[in-house]
N, CA, C, O and CB atoms as a CASP TS submission, in Angstrom:
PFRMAT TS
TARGET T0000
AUTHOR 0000-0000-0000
METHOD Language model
MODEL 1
PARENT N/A
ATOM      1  N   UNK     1       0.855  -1.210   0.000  1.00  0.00           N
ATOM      2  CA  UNK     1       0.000   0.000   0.000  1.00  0.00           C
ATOM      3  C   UNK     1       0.882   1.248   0.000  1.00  0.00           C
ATOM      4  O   UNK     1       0.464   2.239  -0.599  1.00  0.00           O
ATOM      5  CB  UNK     1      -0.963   0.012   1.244  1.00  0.00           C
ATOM      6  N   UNK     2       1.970   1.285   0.569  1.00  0.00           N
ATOM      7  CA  UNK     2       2.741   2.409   0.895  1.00  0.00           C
ATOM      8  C   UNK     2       3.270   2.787  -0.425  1.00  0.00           C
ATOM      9  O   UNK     2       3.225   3.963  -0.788  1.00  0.00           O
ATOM     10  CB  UNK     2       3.830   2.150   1.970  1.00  0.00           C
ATOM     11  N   UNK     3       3.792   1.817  -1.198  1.00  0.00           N
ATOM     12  CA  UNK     3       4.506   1.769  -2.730  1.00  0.00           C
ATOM     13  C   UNK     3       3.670   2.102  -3.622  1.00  0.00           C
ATOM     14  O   UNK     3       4.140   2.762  -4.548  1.00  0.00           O
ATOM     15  CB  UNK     3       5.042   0.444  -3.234  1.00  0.00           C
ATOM     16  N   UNK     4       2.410   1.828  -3.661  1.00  0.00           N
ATOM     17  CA  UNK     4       1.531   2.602  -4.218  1.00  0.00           C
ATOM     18  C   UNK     4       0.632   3.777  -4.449  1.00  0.00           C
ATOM     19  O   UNK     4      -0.098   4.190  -5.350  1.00  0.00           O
ATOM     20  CB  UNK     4       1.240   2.233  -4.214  1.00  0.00           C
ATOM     21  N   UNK     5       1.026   4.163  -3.163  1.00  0.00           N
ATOM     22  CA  UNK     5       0.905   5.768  -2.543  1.00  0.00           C
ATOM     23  C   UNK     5       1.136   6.858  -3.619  1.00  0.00           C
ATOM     24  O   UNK     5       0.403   7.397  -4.448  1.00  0.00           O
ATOM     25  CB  UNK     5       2.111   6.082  -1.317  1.00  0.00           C
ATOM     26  N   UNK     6       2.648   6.988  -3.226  1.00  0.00           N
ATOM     27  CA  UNK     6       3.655   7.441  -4.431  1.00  0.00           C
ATOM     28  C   UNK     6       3.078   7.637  -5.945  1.00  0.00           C
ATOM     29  O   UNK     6       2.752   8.747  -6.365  1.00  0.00           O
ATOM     30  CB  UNK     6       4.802   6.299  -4.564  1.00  0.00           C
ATOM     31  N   UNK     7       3.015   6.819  -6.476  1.00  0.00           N
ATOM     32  CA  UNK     7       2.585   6.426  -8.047  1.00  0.00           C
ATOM     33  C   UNK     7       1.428   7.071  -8.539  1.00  0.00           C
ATOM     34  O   UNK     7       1.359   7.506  -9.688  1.00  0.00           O
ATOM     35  CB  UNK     7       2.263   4.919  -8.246  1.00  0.00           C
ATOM     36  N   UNK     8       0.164   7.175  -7.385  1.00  0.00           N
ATOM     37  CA  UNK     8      -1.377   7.735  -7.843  1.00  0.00           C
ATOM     38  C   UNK     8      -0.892   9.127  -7.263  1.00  0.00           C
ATOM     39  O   UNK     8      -0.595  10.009  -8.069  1.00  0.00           O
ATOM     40  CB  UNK     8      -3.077   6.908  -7.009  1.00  0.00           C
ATOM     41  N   UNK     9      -0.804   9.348  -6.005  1.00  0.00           N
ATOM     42  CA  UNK     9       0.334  10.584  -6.161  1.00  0.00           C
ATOM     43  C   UNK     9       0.500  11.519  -7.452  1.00  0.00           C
ATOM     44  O   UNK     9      -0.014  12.584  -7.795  1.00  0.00           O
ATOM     45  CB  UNK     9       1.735   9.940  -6.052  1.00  0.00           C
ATOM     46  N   UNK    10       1.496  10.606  -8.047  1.00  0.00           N
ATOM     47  CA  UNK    10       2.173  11.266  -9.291  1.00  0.00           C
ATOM     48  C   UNK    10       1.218  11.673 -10.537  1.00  0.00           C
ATOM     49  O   UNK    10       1.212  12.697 -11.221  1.00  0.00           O
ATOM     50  CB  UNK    10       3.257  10.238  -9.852  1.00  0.00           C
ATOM     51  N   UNK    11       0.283  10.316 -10.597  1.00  0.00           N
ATOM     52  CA  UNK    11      -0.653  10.457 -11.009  1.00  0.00           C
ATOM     53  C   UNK    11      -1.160  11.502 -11.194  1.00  0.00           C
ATOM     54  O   UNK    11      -0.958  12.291 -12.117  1.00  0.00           O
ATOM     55  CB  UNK    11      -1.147   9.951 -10.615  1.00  0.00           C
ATOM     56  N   UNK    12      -1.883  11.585 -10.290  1.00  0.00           N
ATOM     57  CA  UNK    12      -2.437  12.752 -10.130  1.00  0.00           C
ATOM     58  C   UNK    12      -1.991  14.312 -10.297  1.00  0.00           C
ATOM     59  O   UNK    12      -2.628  15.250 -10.777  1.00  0.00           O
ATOM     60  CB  UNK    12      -2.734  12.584  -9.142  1.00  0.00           C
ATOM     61  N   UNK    13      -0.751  14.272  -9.767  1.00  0.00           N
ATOM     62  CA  UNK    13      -0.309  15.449 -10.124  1.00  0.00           C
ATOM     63  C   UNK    13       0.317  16.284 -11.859  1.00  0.00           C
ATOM     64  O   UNK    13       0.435  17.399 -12.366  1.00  0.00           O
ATOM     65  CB  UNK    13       0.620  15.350  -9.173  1.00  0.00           C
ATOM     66  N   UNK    14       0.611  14.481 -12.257  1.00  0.00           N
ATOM     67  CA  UNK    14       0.708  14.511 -13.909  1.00  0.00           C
ATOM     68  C   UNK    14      -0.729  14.941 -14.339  1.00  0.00           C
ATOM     69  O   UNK    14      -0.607  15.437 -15.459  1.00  0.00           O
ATOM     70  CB  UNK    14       1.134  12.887 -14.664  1.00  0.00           C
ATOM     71  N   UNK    15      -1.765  14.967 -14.031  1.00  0.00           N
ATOM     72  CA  UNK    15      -3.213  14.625 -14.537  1.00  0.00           C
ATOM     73  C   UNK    15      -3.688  16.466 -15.080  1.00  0.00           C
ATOM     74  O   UNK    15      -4.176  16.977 -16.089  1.00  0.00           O
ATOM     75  CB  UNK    15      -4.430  13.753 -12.882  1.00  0.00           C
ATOM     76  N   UNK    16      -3.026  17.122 -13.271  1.00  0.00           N
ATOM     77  CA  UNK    16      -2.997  18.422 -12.648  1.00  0.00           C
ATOM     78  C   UNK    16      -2.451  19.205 -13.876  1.00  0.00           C
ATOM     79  O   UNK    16      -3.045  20.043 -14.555  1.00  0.00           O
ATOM     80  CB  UNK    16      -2.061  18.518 -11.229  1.00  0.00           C
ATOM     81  N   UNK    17      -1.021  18.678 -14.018  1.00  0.00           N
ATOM     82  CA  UNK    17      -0.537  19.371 -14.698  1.00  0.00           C
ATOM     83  C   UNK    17      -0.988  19.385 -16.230  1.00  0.00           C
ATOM     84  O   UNK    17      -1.177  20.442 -16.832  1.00  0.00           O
ATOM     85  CB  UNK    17       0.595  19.146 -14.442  1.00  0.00           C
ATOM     86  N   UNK    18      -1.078  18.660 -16.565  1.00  0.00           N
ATOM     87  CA  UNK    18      -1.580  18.637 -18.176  1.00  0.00           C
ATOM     88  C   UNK    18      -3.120  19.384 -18.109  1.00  0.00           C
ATOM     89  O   UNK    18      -3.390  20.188 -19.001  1.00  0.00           O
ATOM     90  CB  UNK    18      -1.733  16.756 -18.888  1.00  0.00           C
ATOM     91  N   UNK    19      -4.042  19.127 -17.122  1.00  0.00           N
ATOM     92  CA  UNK    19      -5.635  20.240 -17.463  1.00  0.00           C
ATOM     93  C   UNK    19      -4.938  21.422 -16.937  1.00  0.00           C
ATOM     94  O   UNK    19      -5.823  22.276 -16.882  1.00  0.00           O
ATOM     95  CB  UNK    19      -7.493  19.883 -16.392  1.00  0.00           C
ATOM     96  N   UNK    20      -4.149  21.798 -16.637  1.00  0.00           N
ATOM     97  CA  UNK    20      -3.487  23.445 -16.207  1.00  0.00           C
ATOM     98  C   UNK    20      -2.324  23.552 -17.494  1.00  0.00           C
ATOM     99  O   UNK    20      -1.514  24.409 -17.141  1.00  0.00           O
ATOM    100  CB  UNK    20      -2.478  23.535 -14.193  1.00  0.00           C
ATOM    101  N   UNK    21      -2.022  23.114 -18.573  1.00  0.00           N
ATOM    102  CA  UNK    21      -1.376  23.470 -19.609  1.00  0.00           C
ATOM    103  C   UNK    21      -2.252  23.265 -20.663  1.00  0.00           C
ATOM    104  O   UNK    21      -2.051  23.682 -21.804  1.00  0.00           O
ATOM    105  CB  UNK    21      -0.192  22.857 -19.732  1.00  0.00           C
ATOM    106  N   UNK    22      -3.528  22.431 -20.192  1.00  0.00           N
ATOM    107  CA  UNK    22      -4.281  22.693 -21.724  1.00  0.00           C
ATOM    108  C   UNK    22      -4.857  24.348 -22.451  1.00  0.00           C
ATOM    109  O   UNK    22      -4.722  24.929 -23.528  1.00  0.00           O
ATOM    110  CB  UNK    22      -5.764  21.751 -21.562  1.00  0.00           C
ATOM    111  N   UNK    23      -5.371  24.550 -21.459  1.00  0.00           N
ATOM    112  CA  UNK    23      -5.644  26.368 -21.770  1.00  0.00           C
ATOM    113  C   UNK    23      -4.654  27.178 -21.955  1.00  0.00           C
ATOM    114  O   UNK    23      -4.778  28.125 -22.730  1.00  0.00           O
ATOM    115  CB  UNK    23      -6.285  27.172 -20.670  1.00  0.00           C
ATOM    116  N   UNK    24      -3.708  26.988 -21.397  1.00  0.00           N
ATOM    117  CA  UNK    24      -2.244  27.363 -22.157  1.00  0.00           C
ATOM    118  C   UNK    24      -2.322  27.409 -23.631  1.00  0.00           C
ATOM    119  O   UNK    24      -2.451  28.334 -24.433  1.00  0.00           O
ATOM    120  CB  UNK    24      -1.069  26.259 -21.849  1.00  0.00           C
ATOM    121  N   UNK    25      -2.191  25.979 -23.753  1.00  0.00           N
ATOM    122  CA  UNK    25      -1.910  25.820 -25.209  1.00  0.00           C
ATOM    123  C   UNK    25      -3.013  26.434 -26.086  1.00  0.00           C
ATOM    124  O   UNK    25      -2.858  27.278 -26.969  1.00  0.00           O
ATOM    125  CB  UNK    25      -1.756  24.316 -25.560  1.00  0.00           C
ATOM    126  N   UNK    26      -4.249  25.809 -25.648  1.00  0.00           N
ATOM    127  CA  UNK    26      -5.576  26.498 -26.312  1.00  0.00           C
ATOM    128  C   UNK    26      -5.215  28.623 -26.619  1.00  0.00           C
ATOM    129  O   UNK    26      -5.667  29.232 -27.588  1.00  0.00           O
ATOM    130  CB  UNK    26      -7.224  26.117 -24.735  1.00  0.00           C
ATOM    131  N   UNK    27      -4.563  29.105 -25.782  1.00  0.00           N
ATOM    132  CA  UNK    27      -4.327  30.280 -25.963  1.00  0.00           C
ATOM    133  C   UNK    27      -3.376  30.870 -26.763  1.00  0.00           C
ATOM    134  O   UNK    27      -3.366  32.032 -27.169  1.00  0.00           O
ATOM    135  CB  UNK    27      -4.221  30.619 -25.063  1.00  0.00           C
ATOM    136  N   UNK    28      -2.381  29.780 -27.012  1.00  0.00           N
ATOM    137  CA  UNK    28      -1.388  30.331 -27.901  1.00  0.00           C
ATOM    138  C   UNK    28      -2.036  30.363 -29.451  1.00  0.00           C
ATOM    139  O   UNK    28      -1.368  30.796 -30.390  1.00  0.00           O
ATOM    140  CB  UNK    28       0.008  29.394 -27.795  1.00  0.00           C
TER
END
């Protein structure tokens, strides 16, 4: 459980980051 923590974690924060650079891009 602990090792998998980490990973959805990242997940998630990869997820974050890409819908917060889509309107980015949409703007250029």
């Amino acid at each position: 459980i602990t090792s998998t923590a980490p990973k959805v974690a990242t997940i998630d924060f990869n997820n974050l980051f890409i819908v917060s650079l889509k309107p980015l891009l949409l703007e250029i």
